[in-house]
N, C-alpha and C positions, 0 to 999 in steps of 0.2 A: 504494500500500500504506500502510495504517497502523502508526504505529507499532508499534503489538501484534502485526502480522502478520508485520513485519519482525523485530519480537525473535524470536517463534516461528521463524520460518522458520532463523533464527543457530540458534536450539538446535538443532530436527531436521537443520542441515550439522553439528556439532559432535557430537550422539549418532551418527549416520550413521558420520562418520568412523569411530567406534570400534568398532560393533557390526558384523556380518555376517548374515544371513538373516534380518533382521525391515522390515517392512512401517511405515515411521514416518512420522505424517502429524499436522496437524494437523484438531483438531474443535475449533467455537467458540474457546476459550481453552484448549484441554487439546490434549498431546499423547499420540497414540495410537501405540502402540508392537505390534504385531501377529506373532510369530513365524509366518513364512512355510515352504511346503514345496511341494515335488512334490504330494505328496500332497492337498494342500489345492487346488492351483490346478487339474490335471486334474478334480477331482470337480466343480470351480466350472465349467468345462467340458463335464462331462458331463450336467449339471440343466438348465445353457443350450440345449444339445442339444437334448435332449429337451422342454424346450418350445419351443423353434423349430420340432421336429416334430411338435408336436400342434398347430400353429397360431398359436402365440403370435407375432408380428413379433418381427422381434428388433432392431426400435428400442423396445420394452417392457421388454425382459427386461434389467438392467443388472448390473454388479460394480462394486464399493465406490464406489458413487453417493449423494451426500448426503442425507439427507432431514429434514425441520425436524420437531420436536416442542417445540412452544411450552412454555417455561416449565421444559422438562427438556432434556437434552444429546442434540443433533440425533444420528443414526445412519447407519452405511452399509453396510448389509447383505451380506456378498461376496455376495447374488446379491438381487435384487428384480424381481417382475412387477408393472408400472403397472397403471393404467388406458389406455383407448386414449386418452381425450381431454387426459390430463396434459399437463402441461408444465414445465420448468422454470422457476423454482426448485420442486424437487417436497417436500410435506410427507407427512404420515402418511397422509391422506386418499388421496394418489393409489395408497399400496399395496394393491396384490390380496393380496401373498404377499411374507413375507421369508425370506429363507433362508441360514442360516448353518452355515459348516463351522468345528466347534471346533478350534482351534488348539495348545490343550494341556489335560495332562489336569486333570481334575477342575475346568472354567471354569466360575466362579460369572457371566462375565460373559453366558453365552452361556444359561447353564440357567436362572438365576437372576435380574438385573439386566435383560435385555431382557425374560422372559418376560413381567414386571410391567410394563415399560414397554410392550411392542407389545399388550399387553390392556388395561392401562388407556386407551392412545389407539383400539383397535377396531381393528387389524389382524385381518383375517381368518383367515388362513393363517401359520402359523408353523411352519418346519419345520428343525430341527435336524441335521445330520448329524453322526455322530461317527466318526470312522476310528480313535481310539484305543478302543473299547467294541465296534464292528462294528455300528452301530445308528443307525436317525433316529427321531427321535419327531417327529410330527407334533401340533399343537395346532390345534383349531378353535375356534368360540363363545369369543369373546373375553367376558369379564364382569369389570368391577372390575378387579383385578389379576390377572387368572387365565383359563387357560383351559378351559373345559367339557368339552374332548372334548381327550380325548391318546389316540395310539396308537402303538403302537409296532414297528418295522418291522427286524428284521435286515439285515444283507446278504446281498444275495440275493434278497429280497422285492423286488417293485413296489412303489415310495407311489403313490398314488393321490391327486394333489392336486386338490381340487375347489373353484375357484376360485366367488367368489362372482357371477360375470357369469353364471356357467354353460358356461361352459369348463372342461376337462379335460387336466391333464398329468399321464402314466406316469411315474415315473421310474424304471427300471433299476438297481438298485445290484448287480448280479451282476458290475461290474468293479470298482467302488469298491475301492479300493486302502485298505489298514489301513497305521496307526501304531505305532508302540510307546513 
C-alpha cells in the first residue's frame, strides 16, 4: 500500500467508527460516503435478477465495481452490465449499461454529475432508479454531455433495457420497494 492509500484507509476506520448505515469506501483520492438501505440493496438485486434471466452471465452483471474514466473520477455503478470480452481493470468502454439506485433525495450526484459524465464518455444505457419518486428514467444516445433519449418509467412498468450488442433485459419494478 501507498502511503495515500494507507492514510485513506485510517480515515474510512475512523468515519466508520462513528457513523452507522453508510457504504464508505475509497475512489482515486476521495472518499465516498454512500447512505445504505434495505431498500436500495434488494432493488440492486432484483435488476441482477432479471438480467441473469434474460441471458446476461452473471460474471457480466457487477455491484459497486470500479471503472476508470481517464482524466475524471473513476465510478462504480451499484449495478453495471460488461461486455462479454472485458476484463479487469475495466474502464468506461467495457460498459453496456450503468445502473444506479438513488440513495437520497433530490441526488444531484446520480441525476446530474454522472449523467454528464457516462454521456460524455459514451455509455450507452443509463438507467436511474429512484425508490424515493417511484420512478426510473432510463437515458439512451449518449451525445456531448447528455442524453438523447430519456424515458420514463413508474413503478410498476417494465424498463425495457436495450442493450447495445442487441440483447434484451425486462426489468420488473412491480416489487420495487419505495423510500420516504
Amino acid at each position: 500500500m501507498t502511503a495515500q492509500s494507507d492514510s485513506l484507509q485510517e480515515a474510512i476506520e475512523r468515519i466508520a467508527a462513528v457513523l452507522d448505515g453508510f457504504k464508505i469506501e475509497a475512489v482515486g483520492d476521495r472518499i465516498i460516503m454512500t447512505p445504505q438501505s434495505s431498500v436500495q440493496s434488494l432493488t440492486i438485486f432484483d435488476v441482477r435478477d432479471a438480467a441473469v434471466a434474460a441471458g446476461i452471465r452473471k460474471d457480466r452483471v457487477f455491484s459497486d465495481v470500479e471503472f476508470a474514466f481517464p482524466g475524471e473520477p473513476n465510478r462504480c455503478p451499484d449495478l453495471s452490465i460488461v461486455e462479454d470480452e472485458a476484463t479487469e481493470k475495466f474502464t468506461y468502454e467495457d460498459l453496456l449499461a450503468a445502473i444506479e439506485v438513488v440513495s437520497s433525495k433530490n441526488d444531484k450526484n446520480d441525476y446530474a454529475i454522472k449523467v454528464r459524465q457516462y454521456a460524455r464518455f459514451g455509455v450507452p444505457v443509463y438507467l436511474i432508479i429512484d425508490p424515493f419518486l417511484g420512478e426510473c428514467t432510463l437515458l439512451t444516445l449518449p451525445r456531448d454531455d447528455a442524453y438523447a433519449r430519456r424515458e420514463l418509467f413508474k413503478y410498476g412498468d417494465t424498463v425495457p433495457l436495450r442493450l447495445p450488442d442487441g440483447r434484451a433485459v425486462d426489468i420488473p419494478t412491480g416489487t420495487f420497494k419505495r423510500r420516504t
